[in-house]
Backbone as ProteinMPNN parsed JSONL, in Angstrom:
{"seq_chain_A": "XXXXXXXXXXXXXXXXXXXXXXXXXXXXXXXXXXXXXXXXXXXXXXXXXXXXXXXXXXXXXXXXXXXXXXXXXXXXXXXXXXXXXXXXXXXXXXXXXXXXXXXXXXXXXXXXXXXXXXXXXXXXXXXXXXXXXXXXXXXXXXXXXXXXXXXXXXXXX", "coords_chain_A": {"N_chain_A": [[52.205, 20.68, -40.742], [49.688, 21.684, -41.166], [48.338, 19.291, -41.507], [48.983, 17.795, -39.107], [47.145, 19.572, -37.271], [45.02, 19.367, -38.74], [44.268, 16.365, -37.979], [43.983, 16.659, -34.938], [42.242, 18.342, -34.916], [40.136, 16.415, -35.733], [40.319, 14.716, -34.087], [39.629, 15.697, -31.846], [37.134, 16.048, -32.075], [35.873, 13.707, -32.584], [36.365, 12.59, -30.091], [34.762, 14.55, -28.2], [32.21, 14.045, -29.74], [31.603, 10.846, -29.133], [31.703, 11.284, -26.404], [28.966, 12.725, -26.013], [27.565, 10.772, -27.167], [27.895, 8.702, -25.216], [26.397, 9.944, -22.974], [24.213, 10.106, -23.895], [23.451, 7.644, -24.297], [23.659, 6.191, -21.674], [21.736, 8.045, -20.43], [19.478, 7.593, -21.584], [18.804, 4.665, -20.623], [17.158, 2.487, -18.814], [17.52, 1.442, -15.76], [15.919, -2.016, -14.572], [14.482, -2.61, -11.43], [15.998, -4.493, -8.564], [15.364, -7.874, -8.445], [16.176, -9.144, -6.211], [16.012, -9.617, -3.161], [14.169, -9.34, 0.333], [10.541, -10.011, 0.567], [7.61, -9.576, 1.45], [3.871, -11.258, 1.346], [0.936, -9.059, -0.106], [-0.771, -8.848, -1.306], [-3.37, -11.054, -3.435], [-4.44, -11.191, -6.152], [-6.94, -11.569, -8.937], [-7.289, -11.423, -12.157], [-8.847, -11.044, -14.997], [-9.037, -13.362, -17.646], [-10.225, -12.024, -20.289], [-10.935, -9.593, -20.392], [-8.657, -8.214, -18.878], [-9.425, -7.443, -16.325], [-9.924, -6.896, -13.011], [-10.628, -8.976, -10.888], [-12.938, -9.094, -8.075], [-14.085, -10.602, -6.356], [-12.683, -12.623, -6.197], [-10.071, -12.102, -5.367], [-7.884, -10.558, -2.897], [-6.85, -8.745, 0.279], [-3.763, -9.9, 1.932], [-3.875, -11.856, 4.268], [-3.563, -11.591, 8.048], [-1.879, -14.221, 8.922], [-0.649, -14.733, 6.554], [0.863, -12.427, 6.159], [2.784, -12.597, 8.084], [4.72, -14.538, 6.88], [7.367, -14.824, 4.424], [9.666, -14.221, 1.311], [12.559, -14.354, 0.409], [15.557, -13.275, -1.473], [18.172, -14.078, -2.628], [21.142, -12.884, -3.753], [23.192, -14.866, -3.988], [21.271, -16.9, -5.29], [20.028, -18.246, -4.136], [17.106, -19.091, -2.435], [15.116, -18.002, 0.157], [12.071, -18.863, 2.013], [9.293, -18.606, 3.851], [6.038, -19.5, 5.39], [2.667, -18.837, 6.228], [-0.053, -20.398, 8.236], [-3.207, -19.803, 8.949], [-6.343, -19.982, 11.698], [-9.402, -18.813, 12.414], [-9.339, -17.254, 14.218], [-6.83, -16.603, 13.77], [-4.83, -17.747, 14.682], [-1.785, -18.517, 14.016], [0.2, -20.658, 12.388], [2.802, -22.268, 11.434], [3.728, -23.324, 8.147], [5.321, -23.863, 5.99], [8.87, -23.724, 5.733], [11.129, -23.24, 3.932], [14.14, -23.567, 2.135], [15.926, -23.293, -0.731], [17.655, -23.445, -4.606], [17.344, -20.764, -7.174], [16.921, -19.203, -10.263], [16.409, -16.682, -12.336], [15.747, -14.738, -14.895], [15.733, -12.088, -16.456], [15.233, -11.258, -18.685], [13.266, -12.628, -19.873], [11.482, -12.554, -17.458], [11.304, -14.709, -15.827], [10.516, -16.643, -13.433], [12.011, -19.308, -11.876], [11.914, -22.023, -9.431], [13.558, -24.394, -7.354], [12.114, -27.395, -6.443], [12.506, -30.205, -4.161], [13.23, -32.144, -6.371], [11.887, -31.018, -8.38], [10.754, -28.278, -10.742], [9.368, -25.275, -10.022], [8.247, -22.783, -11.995], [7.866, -19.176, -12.812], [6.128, -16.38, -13.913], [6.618, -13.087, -13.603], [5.012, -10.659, -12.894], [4.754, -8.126, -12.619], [7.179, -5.776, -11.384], [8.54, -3.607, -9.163], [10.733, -0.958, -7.802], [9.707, -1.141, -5.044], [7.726, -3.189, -5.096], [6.282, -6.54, -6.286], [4.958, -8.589, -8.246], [3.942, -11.69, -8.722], [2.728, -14.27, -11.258], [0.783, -16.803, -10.552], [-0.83, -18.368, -11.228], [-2.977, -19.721, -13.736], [-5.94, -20.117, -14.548], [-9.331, -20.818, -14.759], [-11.342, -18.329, -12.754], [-13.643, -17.448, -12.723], [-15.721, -18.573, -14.294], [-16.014, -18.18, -17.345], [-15.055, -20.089, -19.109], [-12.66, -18.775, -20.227], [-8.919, -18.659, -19.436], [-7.833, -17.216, -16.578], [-5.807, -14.96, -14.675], [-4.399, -15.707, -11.779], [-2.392, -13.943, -9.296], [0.537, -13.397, -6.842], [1.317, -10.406, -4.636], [3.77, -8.733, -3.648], [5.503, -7.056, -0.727], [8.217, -5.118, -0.75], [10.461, -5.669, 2.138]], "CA_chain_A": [[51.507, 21.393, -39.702], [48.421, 21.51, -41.479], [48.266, 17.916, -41.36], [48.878, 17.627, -37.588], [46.018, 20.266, -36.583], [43.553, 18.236, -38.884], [44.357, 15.601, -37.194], [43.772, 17.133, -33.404], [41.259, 18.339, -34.76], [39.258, 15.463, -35.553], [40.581, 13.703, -32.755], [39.017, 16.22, -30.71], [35.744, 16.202, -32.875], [35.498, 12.198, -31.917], [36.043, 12.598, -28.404], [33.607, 14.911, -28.054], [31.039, 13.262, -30.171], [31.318, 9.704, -28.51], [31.502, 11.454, -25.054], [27.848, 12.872, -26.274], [26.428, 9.854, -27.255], [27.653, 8.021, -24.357], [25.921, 9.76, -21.958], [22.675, 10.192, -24.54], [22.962, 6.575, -24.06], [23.427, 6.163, -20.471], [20.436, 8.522, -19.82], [18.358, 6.765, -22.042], [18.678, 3.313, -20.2], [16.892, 2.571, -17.683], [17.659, 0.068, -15.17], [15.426, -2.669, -14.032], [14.964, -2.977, -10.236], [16.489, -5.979, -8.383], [14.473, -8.856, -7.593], [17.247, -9.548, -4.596], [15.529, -8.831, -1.183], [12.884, -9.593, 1.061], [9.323, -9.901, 0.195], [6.163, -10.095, 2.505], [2.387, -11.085, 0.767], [0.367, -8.034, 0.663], [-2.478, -9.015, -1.885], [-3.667, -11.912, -3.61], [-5.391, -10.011, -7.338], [-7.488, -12.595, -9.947], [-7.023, -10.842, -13.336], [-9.932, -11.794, -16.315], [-8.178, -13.641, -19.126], [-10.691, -11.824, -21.212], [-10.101, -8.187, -20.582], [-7.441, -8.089, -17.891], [-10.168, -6.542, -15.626], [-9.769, -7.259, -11.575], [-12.244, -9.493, -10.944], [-12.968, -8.917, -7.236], [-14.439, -11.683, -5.602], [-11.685, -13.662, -6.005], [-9.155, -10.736, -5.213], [-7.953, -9.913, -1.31], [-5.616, -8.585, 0.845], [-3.018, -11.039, 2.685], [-4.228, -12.196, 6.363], [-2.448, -11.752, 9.09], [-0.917, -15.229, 9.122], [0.076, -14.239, 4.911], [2.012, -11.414, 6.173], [4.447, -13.19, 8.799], [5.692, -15.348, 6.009], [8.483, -13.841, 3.448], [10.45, -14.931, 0.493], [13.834, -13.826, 0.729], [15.623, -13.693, -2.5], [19.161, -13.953, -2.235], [22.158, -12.851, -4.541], [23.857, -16.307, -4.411], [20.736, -18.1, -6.093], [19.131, -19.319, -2.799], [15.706, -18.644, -2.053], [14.053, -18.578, 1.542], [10.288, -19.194, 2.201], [8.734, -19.016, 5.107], [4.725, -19.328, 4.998], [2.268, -19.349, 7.825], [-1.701, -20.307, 7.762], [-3.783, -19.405, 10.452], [-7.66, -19.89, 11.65], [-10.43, -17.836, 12.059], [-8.999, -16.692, 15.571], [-5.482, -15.749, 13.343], [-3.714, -18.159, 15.195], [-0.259, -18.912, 12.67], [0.854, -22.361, 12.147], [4.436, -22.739, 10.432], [3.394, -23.973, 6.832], [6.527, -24.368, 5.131], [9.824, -23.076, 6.011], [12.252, -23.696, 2.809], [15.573, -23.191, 1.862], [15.871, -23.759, -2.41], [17.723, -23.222, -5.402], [16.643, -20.327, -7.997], [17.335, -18.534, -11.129], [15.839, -15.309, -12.175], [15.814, -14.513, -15.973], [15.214, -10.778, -16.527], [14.701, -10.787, -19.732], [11.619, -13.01, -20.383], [10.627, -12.172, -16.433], [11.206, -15.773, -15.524], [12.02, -17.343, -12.024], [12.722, -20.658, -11.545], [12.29, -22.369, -8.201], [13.627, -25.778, -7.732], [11.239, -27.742, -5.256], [12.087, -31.953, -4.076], [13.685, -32.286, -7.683], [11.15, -30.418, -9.391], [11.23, -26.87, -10.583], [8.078, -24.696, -10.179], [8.364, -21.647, -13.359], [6.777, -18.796, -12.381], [6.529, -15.214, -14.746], [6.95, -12.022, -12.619], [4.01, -9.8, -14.196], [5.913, -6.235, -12.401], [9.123, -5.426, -10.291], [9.31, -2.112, -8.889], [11.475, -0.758, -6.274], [9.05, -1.704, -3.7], [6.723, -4.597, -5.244], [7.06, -8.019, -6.673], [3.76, -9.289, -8.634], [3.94, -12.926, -9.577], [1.832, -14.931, -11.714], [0.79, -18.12, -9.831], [-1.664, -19.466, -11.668], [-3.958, -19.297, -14.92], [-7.322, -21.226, -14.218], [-10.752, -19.871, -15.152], [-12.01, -18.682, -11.959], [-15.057, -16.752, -13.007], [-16.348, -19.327, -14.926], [-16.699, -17.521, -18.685], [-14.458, -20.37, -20.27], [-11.113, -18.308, -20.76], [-8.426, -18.988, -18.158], [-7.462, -15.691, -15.843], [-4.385, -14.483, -14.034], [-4.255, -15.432, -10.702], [-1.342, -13.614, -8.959], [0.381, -12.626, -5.506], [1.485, -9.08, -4.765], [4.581, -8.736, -2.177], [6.117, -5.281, -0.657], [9.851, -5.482, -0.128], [10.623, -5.129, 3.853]], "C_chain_A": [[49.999, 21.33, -39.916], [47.901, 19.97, -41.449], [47.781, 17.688, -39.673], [48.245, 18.406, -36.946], [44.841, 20.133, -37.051], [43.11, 17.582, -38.294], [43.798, 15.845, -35.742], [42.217, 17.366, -33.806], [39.755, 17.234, -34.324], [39.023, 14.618, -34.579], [39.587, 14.323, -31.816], [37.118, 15.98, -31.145], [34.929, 14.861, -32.076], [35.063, 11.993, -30.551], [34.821, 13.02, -27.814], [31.949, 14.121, -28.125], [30.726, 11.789, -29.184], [31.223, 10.271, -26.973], [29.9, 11.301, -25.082], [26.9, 11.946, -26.02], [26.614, 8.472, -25.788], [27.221, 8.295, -23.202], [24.337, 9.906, -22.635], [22.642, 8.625, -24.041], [22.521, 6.11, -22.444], [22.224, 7.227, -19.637], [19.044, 7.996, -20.594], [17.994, 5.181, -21.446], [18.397, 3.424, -18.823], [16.7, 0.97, -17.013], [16.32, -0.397, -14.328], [15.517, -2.482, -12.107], [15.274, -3.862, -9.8], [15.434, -6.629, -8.107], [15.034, -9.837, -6.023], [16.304, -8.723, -3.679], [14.309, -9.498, -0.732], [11.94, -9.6, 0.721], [8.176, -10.311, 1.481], [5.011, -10.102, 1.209], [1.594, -9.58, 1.624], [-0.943, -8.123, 0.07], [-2.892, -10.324, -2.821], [-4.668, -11.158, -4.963], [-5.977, -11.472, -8.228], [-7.72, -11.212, -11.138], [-8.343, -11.581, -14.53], [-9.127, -12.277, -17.031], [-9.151, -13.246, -20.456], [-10.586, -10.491, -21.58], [-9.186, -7.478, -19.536], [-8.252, -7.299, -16.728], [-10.217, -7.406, -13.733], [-11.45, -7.777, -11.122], [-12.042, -9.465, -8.936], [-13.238, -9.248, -6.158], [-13.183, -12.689, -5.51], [-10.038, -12.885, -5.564], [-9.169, -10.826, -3.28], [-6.479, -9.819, -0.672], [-4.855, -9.338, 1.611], [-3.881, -11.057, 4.098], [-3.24, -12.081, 6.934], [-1.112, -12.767, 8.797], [0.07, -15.379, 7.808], [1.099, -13.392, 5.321], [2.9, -11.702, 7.348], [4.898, -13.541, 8.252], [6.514, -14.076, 5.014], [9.235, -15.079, 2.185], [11.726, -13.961, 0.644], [15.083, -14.242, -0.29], [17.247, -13.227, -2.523], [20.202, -13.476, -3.435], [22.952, -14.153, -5.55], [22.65, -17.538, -4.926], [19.776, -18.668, -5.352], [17.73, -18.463, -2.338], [15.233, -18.616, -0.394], [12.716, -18.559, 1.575], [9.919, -19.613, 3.075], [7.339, -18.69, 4.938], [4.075, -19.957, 6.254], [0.654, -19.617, 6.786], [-2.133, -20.277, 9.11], [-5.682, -19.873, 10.7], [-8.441, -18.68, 12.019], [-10.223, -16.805, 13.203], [-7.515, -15.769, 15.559], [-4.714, -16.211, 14.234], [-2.784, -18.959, 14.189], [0.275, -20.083, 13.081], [2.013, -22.028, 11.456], [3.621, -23.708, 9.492], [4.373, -24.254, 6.353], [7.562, -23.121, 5.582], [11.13, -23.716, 4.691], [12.986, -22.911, 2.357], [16.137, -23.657, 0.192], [16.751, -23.211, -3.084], [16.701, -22.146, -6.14], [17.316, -19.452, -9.067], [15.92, -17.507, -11.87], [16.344, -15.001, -14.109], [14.832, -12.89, -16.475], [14.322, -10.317, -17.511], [12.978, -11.314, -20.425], [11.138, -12.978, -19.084], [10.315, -13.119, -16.231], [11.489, -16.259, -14.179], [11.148, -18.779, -11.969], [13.098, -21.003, -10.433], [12.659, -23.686, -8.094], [13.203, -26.647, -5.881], [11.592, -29.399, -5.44], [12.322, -32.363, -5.567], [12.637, -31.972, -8.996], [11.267, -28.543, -9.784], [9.492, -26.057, -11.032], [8.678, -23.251, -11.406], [7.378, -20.8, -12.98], [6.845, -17.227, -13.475], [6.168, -14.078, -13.779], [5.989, -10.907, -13.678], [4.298, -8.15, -13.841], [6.604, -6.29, -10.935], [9.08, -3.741, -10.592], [10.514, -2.207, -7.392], [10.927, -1.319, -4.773], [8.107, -3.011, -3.681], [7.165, -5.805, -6.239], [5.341, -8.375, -6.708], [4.415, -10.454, -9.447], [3.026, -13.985, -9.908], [1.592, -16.048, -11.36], [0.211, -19.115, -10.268], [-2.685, -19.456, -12.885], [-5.016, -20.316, -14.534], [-8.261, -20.097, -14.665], [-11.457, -19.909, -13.805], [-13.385, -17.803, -11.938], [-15.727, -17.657, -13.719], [-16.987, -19.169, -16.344], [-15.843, -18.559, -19.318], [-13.071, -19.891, -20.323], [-9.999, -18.383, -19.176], [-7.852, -17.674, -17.346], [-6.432, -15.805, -14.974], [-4.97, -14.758, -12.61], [-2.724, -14.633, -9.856], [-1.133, -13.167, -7.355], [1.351, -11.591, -5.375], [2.372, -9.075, -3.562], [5.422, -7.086, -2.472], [7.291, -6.093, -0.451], [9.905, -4.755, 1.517], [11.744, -4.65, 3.739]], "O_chain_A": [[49.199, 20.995, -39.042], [46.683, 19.849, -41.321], [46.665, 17.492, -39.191], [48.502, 18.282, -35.749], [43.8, 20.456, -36.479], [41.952, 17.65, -37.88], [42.994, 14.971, -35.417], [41.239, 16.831, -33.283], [38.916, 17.172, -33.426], [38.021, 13.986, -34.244], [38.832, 13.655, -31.109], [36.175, 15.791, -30.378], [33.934, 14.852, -31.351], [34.055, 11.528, -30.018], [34.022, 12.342, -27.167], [31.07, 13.806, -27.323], [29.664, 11.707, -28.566], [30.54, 9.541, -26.255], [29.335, 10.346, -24.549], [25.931, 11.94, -25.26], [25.78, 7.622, -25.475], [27.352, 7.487, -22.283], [23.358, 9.815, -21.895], [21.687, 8.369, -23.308], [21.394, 5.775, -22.08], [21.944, 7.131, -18.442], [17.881, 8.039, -20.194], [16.978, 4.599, -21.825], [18.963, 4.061, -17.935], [16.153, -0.069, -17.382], [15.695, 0.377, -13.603], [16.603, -2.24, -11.581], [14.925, -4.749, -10.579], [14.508, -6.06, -7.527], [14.566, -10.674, -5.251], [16.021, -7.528, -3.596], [13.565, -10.141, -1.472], [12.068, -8.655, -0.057], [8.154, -11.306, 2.205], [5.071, -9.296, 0.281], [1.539, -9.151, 2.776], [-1.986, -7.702, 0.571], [-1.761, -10.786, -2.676], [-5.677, -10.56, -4.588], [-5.285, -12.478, -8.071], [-8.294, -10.168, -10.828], [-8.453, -12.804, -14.616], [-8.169, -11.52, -17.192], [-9.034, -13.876, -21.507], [-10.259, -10.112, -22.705], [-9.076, -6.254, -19.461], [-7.584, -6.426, -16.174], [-10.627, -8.558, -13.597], [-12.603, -7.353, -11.054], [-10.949, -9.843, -8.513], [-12.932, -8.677, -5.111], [-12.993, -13.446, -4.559], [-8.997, -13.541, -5.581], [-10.142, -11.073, -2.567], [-5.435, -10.43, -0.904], [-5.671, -9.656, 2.476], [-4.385, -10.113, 4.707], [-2.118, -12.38, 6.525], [0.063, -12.479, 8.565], [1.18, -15.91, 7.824], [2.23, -13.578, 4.872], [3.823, -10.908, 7.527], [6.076, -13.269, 8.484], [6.301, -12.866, 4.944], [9.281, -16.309, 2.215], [11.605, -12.8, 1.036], [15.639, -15.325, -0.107], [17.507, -12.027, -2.433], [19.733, -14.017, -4.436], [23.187, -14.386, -6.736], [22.905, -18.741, -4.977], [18.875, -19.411, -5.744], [17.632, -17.292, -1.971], [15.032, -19.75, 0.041], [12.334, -17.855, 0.64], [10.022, -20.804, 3.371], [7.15, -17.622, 4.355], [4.416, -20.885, 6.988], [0.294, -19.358, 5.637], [-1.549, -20.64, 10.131], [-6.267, -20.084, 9.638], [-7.949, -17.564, 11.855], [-10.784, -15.709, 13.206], [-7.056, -14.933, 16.337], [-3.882, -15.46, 14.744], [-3.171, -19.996, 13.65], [0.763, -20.3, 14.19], [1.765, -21.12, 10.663], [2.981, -24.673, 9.909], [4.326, -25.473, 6.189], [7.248, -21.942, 5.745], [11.867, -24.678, 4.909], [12.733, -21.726, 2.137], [16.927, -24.6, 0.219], [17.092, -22.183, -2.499], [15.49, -22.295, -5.978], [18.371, -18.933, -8.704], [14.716, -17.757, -11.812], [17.542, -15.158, -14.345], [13.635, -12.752, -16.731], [13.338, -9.577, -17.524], [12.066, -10.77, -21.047], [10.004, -13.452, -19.155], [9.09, -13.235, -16.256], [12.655, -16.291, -13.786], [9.95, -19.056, -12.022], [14.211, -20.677, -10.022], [11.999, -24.377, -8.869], [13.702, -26.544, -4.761], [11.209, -29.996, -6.447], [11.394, -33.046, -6.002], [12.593, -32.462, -10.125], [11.846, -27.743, -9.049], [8.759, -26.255, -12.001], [9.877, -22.995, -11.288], [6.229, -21.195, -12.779], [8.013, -17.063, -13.826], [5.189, -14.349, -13.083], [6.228, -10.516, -14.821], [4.107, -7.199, -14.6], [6.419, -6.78, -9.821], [9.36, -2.998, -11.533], [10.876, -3.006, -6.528], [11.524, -1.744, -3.784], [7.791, -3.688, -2.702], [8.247, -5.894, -6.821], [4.598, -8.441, -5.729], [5.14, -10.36, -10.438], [2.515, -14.631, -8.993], [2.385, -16.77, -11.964], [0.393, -20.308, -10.028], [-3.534, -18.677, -12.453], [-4.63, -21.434, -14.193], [-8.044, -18.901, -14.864], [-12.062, -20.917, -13.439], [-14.016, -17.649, -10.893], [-16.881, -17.227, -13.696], [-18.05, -19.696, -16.672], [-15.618, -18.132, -20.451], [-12.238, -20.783, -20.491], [-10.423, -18.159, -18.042], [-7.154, -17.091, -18.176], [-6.211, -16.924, -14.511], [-5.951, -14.109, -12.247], [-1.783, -15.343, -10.213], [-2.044, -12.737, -6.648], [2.374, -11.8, -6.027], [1.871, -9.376, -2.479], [5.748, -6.386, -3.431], [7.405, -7.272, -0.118], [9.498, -3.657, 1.895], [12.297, -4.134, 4.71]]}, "name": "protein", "num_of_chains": 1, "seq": "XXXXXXXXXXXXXXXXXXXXXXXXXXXXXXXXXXXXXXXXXXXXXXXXXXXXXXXXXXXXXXXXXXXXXXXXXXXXXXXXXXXXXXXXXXXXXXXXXXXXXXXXXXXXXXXXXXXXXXXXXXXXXXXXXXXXXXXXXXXXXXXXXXXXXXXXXXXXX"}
């Protein structure tokens, strides 16, 4: 008897305990947001590669003809891209309308577009619920020598 209400006991002791820690765990983890969905351009940012400071001349908000286009980032892998350019009057041309391959790597904040048998690599510098910053380009466009973040800034529709 004493045996078999040790036993319960501990049994019960366990249960408990691992219940505990499995929701200490599950409130300690916090999930990523998706990078599945829609995107419109909303800003265009140039970053210093010397002290990450918004350099501002080279910085601006999408144009008109920026914000008809979308990327459209699908579940099954497939990308859409639709991109307009416009003139000074903001009349929108169809620039590219493409339909691609892509893979999405969370962990090093990788995506992978595959363009005409090439694959453009791009690093995703933040993913929230509502935005999508991706790194497009490193060049020195201030001209100090060190190469700086160019990036473009999309809302989810």
């Amino acid at each position: 008897m004493i045996k078999k209400t040790l036993f319960l006991s501990i049994a019960a002791l366990s249960l408990f305990a691992c219940n505990s820690n499995d929701n200490d765990d599950a409130n300690n983890k916090t999930t990523e947001p998706s990078i599945i969905g829609k995107w419109q351009p909303s800003k265009y940012m140039a970053y210093s590669g010397k002290d990450g400071s918004i350099i501002a001349s080279k910085s601006s908000d999408a144009n008109v003809c920026d914000k008809k286009g979308f990327i459209d980032i699908a579940a099954n892998g497939k990308i859409h891209e639709i991109s307009y350019y416009g003139n000074a009057e903001s009349e929108c041309k169809l620039d590219a309308d493409t339909n691609t391959d892509y893979t999405y790597d969370s962990s090093s904040k990788t995506l992978k577009v595959k363009y005409d048998g090439s694959t453009e690599v791009s690093t995703i510098k933040k993913l929230t619920a509502t935005e999508l910053e991706i790194i497009q380009e490193l060049t020195d466009v201030n001209g100090d020598g060190i190469k700086d973040e160019i990036t473009a800034i999309f809302k989810r529709l």
